[in-house]
VEXVEX-154031 format. One record per residue (C-alpha): residue number from 1; residue in one letter; x, y negated, z negated. Coordinates in steps of 0.02 Angstrom, whole numbers, always signed. Layout:
  seq  type       X       Y       Z
  NUM     A       X       Y       Z
...
***
This chain:
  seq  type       X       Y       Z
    1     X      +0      +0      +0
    2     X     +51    -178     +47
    3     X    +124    -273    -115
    4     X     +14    -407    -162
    5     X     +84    -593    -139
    6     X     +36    -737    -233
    7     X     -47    -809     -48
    8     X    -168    -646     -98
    9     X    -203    -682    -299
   10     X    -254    -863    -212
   11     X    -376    -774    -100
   12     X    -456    -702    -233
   13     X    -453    -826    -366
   14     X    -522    -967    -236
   15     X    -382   -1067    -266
   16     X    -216   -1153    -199
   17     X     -66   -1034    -209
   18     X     +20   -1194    -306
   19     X    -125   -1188    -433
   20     X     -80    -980    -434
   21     X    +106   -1031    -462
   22     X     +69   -1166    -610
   23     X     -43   -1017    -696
   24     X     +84    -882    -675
   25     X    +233    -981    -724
   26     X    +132   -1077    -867
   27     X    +195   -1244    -791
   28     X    +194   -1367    -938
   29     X    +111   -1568    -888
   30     X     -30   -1459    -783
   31     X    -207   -1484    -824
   32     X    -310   -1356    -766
   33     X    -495   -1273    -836
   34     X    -490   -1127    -930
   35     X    -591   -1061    -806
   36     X    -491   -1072    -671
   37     X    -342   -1003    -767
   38     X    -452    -848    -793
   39     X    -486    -834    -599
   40     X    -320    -837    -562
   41     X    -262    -708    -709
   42     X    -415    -592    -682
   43     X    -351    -579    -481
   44     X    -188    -556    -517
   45     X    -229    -406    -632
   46     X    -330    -340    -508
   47     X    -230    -340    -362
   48     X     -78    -287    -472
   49     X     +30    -436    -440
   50     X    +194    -432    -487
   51     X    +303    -601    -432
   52     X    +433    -576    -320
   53     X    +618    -564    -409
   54     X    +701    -674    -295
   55     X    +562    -844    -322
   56     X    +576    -773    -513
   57     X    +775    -792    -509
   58     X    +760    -960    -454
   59     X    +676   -1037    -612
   60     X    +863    -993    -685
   61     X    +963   -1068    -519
   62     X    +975   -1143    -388
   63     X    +880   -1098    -224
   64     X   +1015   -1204    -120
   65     X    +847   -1251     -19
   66     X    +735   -1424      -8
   67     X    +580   -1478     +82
   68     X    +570   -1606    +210
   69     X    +405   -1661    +244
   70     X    +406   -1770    +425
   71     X    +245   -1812    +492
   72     X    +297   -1789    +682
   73     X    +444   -1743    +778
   74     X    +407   -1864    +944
   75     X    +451   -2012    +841
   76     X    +648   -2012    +872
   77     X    +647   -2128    +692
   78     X    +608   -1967    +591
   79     X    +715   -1871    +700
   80     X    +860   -1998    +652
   81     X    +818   -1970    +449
   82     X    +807   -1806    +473
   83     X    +965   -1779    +557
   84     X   +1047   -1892    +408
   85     X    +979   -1778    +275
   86     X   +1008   -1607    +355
   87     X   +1205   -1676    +402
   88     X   +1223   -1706    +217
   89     X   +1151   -1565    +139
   90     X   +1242   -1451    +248
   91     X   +1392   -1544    +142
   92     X   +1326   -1489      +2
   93     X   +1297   -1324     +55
   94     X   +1124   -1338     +29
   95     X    +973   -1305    +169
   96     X    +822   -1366    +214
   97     X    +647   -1307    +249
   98     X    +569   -1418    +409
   99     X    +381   -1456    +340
  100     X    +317   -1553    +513
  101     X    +132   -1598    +450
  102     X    +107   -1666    +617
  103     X     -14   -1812    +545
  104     X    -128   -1650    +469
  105     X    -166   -1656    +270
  106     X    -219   -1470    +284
  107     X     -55   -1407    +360
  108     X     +27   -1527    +233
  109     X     -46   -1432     +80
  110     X      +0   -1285    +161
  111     X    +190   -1324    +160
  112     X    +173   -1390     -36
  113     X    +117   -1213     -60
  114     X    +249   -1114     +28
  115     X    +396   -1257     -45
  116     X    +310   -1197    -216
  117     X    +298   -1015    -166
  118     X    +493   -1016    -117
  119     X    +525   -1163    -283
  120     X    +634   -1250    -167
  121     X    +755   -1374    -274
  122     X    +660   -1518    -208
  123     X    +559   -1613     -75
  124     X    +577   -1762     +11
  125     X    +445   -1856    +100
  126     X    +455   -1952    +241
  127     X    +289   -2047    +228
  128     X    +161   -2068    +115
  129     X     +88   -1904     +54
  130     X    -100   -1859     +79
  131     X    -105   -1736     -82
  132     X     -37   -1853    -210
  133     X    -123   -1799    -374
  134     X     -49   -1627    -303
  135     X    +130   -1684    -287
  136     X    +116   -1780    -431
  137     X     +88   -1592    -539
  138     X    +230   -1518    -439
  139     X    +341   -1655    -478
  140     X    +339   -1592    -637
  141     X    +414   -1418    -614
  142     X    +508   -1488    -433
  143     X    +587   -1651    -403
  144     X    +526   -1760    -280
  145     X    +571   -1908    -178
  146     X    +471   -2017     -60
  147     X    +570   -2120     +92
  148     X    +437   -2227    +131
  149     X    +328   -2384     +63
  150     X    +334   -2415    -134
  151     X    +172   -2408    -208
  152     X    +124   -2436    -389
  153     X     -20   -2307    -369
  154     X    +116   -2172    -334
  155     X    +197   -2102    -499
  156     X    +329   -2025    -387
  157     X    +516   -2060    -360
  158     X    +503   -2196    -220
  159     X    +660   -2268     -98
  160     X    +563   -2392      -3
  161     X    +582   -2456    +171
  162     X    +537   -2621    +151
  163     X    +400   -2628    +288
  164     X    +348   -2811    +198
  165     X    +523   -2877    +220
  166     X    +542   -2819    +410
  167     X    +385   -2884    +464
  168     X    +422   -3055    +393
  169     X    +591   -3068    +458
  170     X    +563   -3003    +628
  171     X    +403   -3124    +639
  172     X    +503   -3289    +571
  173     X    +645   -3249    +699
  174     X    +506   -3244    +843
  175     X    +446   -3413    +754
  176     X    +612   -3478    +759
  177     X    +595   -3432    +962
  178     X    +452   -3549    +951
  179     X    +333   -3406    +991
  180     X    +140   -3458    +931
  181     X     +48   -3335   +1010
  182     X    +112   -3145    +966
  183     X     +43   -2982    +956
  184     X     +70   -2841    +863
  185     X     +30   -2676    +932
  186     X     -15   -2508    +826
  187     X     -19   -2348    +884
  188     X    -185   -2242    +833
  189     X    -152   -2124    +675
  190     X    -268   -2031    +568
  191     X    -181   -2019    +399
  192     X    -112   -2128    +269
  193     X     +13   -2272    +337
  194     X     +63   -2409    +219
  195     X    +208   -2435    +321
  196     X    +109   -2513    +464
  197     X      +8   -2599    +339
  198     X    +153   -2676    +233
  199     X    +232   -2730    +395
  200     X     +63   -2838    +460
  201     X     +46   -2922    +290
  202     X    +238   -2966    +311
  203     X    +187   -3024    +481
  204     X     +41   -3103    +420
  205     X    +141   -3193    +285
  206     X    +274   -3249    +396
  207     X    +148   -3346    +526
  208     X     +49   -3429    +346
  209     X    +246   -3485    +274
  210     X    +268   -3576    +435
  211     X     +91   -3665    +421
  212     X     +21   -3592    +584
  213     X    -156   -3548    +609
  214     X    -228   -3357    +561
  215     X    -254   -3353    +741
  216     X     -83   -3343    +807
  217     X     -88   -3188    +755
  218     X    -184   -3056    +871
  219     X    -182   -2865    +806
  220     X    -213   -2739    +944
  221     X    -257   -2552    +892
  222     X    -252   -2433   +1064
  223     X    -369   -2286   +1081
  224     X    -229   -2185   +1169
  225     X    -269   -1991   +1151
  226     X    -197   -1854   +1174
  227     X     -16   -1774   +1084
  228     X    +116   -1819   +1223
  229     X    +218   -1977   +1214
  230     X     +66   -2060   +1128
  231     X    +146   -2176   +1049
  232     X    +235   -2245   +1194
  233     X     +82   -2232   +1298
  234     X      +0   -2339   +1186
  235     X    +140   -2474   +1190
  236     X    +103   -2445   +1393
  237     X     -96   -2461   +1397
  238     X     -91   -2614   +1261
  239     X     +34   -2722   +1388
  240     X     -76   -2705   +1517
  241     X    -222   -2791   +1434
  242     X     -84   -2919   +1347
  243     X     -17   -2965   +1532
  244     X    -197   -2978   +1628
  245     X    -226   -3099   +1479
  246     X     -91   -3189   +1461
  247     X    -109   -3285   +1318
  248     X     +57   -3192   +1212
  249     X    +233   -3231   +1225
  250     X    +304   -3106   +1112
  251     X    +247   -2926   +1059
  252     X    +294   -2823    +906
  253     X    +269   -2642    +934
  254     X    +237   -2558    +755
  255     X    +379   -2437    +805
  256     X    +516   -2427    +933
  257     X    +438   -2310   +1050
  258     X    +264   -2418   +1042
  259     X    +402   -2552   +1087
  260     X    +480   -2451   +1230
  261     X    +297   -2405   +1319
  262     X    +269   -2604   +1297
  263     X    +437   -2633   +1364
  264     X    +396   -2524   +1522
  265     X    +259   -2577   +1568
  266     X    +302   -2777   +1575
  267     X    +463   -2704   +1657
  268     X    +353   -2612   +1803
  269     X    +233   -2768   +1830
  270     X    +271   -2875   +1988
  271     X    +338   -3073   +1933
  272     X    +355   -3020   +1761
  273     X    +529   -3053   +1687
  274     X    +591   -3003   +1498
  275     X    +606   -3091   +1395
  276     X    +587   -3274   +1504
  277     X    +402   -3216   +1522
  278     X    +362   -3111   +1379
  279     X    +484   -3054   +1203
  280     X    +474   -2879   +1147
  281     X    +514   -2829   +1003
  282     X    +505   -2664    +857
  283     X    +551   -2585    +714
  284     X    +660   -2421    +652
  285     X    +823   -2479    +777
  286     X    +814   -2285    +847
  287     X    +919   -2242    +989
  288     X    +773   -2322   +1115
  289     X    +817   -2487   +1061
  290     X    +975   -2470   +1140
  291     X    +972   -2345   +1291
  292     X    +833   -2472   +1356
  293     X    +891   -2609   +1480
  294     X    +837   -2737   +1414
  295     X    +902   -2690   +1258
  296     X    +745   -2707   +1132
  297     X    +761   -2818    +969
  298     X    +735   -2695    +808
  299     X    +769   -2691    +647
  300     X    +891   -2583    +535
  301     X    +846   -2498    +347
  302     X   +1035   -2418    +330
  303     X    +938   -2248    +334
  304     X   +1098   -2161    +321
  305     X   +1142   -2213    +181
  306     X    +947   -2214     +89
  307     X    +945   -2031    +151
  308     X   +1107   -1993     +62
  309     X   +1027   -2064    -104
  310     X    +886   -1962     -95
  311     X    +959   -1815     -86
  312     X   +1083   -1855    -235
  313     X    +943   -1919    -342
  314     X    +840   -1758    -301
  315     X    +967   -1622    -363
  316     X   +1030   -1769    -491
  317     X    +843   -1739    -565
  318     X    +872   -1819    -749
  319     X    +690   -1816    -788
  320     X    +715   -2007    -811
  321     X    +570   -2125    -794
  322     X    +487   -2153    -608
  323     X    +611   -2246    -486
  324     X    +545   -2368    -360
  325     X    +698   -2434    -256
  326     X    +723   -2523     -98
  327     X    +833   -2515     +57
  328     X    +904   -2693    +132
  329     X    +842   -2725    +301
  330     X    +950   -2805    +465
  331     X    +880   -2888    +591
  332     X    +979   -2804    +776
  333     X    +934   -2944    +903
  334     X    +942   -2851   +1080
  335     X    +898   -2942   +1275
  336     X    +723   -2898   +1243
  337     X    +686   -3075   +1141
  338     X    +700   -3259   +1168
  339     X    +647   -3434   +1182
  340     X    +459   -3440   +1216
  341     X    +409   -3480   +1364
  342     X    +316   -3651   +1412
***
């Protein structure tokens, strides 16, 4: 007979297998009903459960093994952090489980249950987490780390990347362009994204600090579908409707490769010349920004170096009060950006 798994007793019981693993291993900080405590117990007795040695052994060591939650792999800025992380854990002779979510909160919870199945030494998120009352109780047995946006509603271990700050600086360095009419261009997305909204209200800050009008300011959310090179087609549908227009004379692309569909679109339109007719401009300075001719104005977290610290902190864990740091930001000024036209 097949041995019984803890992905079974979680069948039975009706529960999460990370509820089945806080149960079994009596995870202290947990709050859970005594009934569902008896679900899980009464299912494990019945399908004989018996945990596996080698997740057992690693309450007492090391697994050498962390969690890397990404939410896509066509954006070539999470590609970039997690090439950062895996180069420096391999350094450490540690590995890494890929947890690509792909924007879904039900695959998500399915990789918090196999990181707590396999009590991986840690997990790192690269956005902001769907199943945070969740995380929260595994932080207590597992350390984790977000890369993302701080938030004060977050108890977790946060290295922010300062979407605030590099909307406002990107936005007052169009300003300084004497740009007055600029767009900023999202990409559509189901799940949680406080980057994108940290880096309008920097945008929106930036245009108030310089005493120009609310309307200045126009926010453009495409209806793109579909899974290939959606973001960039996005950046590609929303510069058609910006050029037939032609009221803007810059656009901010909420990402580089929302900024590269922008930027090839304005490049492929007849009498239309970057940046003397139109400034482009994004965020996340991934390798886009530069193989693109113009070269696209971005800007810069020093990644390497905030993916570096994440990993230390993580297998650092001092059970220390919640951190909530943040990265510096640089401005990279590229060809795709200047004076505003008149």
């Amino acid at each position: 007979m097949k041995r019984a798994t803890s992905k079974d007793v979680a069948k039975l019981a009706g529960v999460s297998q990370t509820t089945v693993s806080f149960v079994l291993n009596n995870t202290p900080g947990i709050s859970l009903s005594d009934e569902t405590r008896r679900k899980v117990l009464d299912a494990a007795h019945e399908l004989n459960y018996i945990p596996n040695s080698f997740a057992k052994g690693l309450k007492t060591s090391r697994s050498k093994l962390l969690g890397v939650f990404l939410p896509t792999l066509s954006n070539p800025f999470y590609q970039k952090l997690l090439q950062y992380i895996e180069n420096y854990t391999a350094e450490l002779s540690y590995n890494i489980m890929l947890c690509c979510t792909y924007r879904s909160a039900e695959r998500e919870k399915s990789y918090l249950d196999l990181c707590v199945e396999h009590q991986v030494d840690g997990i790192i998120y690269l956005f902001t987490p769907n199943w945070v009352k969740q995380l929260t109780q595994i932080s207590h047995n597992i350390p984790v780390i977000l890369i993302s946006e701080k938030s004060e509603n977050i108890p977790l271990n946060t290295i922010s990347l300062n979407g605030y700050q590099c909307g406002k600086l990107l936005t007052n360095y169009l300003i300084q362009l004497g740009h007055k009419n600029i767009a900023y261009v999202l990409s559509p997305v189901t799940s949680v994204s406080l980057t994108r909204q940290m880096r309008l209200e920097g945008i929106k800050d930036a245009i108030k600090d310089a005493g120009l009008s609310e309307d200045c300011l126009e926010v453009i959310t495409t209806n793109s579908t579909g899974q290939y090179n959606l973001e960039a087609n996005s950046g590609f549908s929303a510069m058609h409707s910006i050029l037939n227009e032609g009221k803007n004379t810059a656009v901010i692309g909420v990402n580089d490769l929302v900024s590269f569909g922008l930027l090839s679109k304005a490049l492929n339109t007849p009498n239309i010349r970057v940046p003397d007719d139109i400034s482009i401009c994004g965020f996340d300075n991934t390798y886009l920004a530069h193989m693109s001719h113009p070269t696209l104005t971005t800007v810069e977290y020093c990644t390497e170096s905030l993916c570096r610290l994440a990993v230390d902190m993580l297998l650092s864990n001092n059970g220390s009060a919640v951190l909530k740091l943040s990265g510096e930001v640089q401005l990279i000024i590229g060809e795709s950006t200047g004076p505003a036209r008149t």
